[in-house]
N, C-alpha and C positions, 0 to 999 in steps of 0.2 A: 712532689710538685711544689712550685714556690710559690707563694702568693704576691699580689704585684707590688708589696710592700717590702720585698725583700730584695737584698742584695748582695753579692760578693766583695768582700773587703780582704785585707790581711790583719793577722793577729796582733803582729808587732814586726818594731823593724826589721829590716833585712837589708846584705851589701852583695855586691858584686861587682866584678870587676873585666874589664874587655882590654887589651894592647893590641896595636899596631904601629908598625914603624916606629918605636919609641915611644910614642903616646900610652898615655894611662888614665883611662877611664874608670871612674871609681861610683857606680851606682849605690846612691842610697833611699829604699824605698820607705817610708812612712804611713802609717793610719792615720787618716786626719777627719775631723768631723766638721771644723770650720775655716776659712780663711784665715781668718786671724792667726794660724798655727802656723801659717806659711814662713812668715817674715822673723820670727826669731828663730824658725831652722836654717834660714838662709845665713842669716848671721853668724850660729852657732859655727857652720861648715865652714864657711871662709873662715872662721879664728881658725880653725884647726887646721886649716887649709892652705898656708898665708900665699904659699909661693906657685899655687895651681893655675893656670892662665883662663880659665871658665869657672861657673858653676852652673849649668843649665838646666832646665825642669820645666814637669809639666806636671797637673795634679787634676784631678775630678771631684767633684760631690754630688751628691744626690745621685742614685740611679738615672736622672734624665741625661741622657747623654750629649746633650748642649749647653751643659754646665761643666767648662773646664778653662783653665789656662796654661796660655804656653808662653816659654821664654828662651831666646836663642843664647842670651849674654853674651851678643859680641859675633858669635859663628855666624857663618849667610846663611839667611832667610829660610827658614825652613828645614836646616839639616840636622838640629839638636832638639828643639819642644817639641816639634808634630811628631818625630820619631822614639820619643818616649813616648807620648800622650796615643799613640798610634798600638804599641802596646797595653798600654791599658784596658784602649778599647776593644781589641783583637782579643782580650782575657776576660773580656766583660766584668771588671775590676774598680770599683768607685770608693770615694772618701780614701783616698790616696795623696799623696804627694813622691814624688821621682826627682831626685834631684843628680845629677851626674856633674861630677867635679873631673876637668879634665885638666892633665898636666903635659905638656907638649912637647913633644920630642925632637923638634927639630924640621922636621919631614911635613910638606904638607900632604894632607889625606883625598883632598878634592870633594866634593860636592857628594858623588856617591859613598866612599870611605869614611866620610864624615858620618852621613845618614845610617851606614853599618855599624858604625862605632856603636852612637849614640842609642841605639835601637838594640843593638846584642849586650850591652852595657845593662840597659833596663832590663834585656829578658833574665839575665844572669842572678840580678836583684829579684828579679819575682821569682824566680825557681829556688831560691833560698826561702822565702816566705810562706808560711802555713796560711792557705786561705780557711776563709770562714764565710760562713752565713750571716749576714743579719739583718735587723731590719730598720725601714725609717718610722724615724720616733717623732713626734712630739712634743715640746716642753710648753708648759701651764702654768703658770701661779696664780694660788686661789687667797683669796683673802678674808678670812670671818674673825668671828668674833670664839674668846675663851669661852664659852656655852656650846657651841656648835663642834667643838674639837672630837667629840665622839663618832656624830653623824657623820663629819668631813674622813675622821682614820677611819671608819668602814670600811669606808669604799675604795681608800688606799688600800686596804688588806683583801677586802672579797676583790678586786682585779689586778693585782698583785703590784701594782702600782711602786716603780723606784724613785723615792722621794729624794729629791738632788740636795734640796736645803731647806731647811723651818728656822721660822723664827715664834717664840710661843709667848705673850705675851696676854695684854689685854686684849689687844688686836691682832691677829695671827695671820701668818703669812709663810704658803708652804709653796716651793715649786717641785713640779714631779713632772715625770717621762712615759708619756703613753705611747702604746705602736699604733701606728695610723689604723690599722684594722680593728683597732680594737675603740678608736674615737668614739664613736659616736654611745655607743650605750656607757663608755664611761660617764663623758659630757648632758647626758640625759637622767644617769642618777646624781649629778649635781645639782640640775636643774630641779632635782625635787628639793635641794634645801634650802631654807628660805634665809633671805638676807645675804647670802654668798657674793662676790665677783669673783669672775673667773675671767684670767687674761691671758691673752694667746702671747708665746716668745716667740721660738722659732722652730724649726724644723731640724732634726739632724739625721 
């Protein structure tokens, strides 16, 4: 049983690849935890890419399934993002990105061919890919003082807390990744230390 903090993702990249009529569709699936990840994969494909006539995608995050985007690059309206992102969701599969780089053969595919392409493209990339479990996390940064460094790593250690970055000075300043379910009683043995801020970042 999962709890409603968890989700399906893939381990690590994966490719696949769909032809018709000449055309060559080249899926590449990604983990991605934030936006920002997006825009230098885009970039990275077209260098490598230079002479492909698309590069189309569509990506999810968070388990909510109203949090995605789609990009035709150029195809009509709806035959290349919805039909990956459509996969995604049909695999119950988030913190992804799908990118499908197509190179054109001459032949056009039509509205439906196009939609098969782009859609068996992606399945091919996800059937290469090791799914995984995992869950949404939390990031914090706490900030006290060198006296309280004791108090603050307990509690990084009794709830086994992944500490992403410290900086240890006079003043200290730690960020760490808690799983949503586990929030609140960590957030509550903070709350017992005195003088602490504790600041919410984001979600992933």
């Amino acid at each position: 049983m999962l709890f409603d903090d968890a989700y399906q993702t893939i381990e690590s990249a994966a490719e696949g690849i769909f032809r018709d009529k000449g055309s060559k569709f080249i899926a590449y699936a990604y983990p991605i935890r934030m936006e920002e990840e997006v825009k230098p994969t885009l970039i990275q494909l077209r260098s490598e890419h230079p002479k492909a006539r698309h590069w189309c995608y569509a990506y999810r995050l968070t388990p909510n399934r109203s949090i995605f985007r789609v990009n035709d690059d150029g195809e009509p309206s709806g035959t290349a993002g919805r039909p990956i992102l459509n996969c995604l969701l049909s695999a119950d599969l988030t913190n992804i990105l799908i990118v499908v780089v197509r190179y054109f053969g001459g032949t056009l595919l039509g509205v439906p061919g196009l939609i098969n392409a782009y859609k068996n493209a992606s399945l091919e990339a996800l059937s290469a890919a090791s799914i995984i479990t995992k869950t949404v996390n939390d990031w914090y940064e706490v900030h006290f003082e060198y006296l309280q460094m004791n108090d603050v790593m307990k509690v990084i250690k009794d709830e086994n807390l992944e500490v992403l970055n410290q900086q240890f000075d006079t003043n200290c300043i730690l960020k760490f990744e808690v799983r949503k379910a586990q929030l609140n009683q960590v957030l509550s043995k903070f709350d017992k230390i005195e003088d602490i801020k504790l600041k919410y970042l984001q979600t992933v």
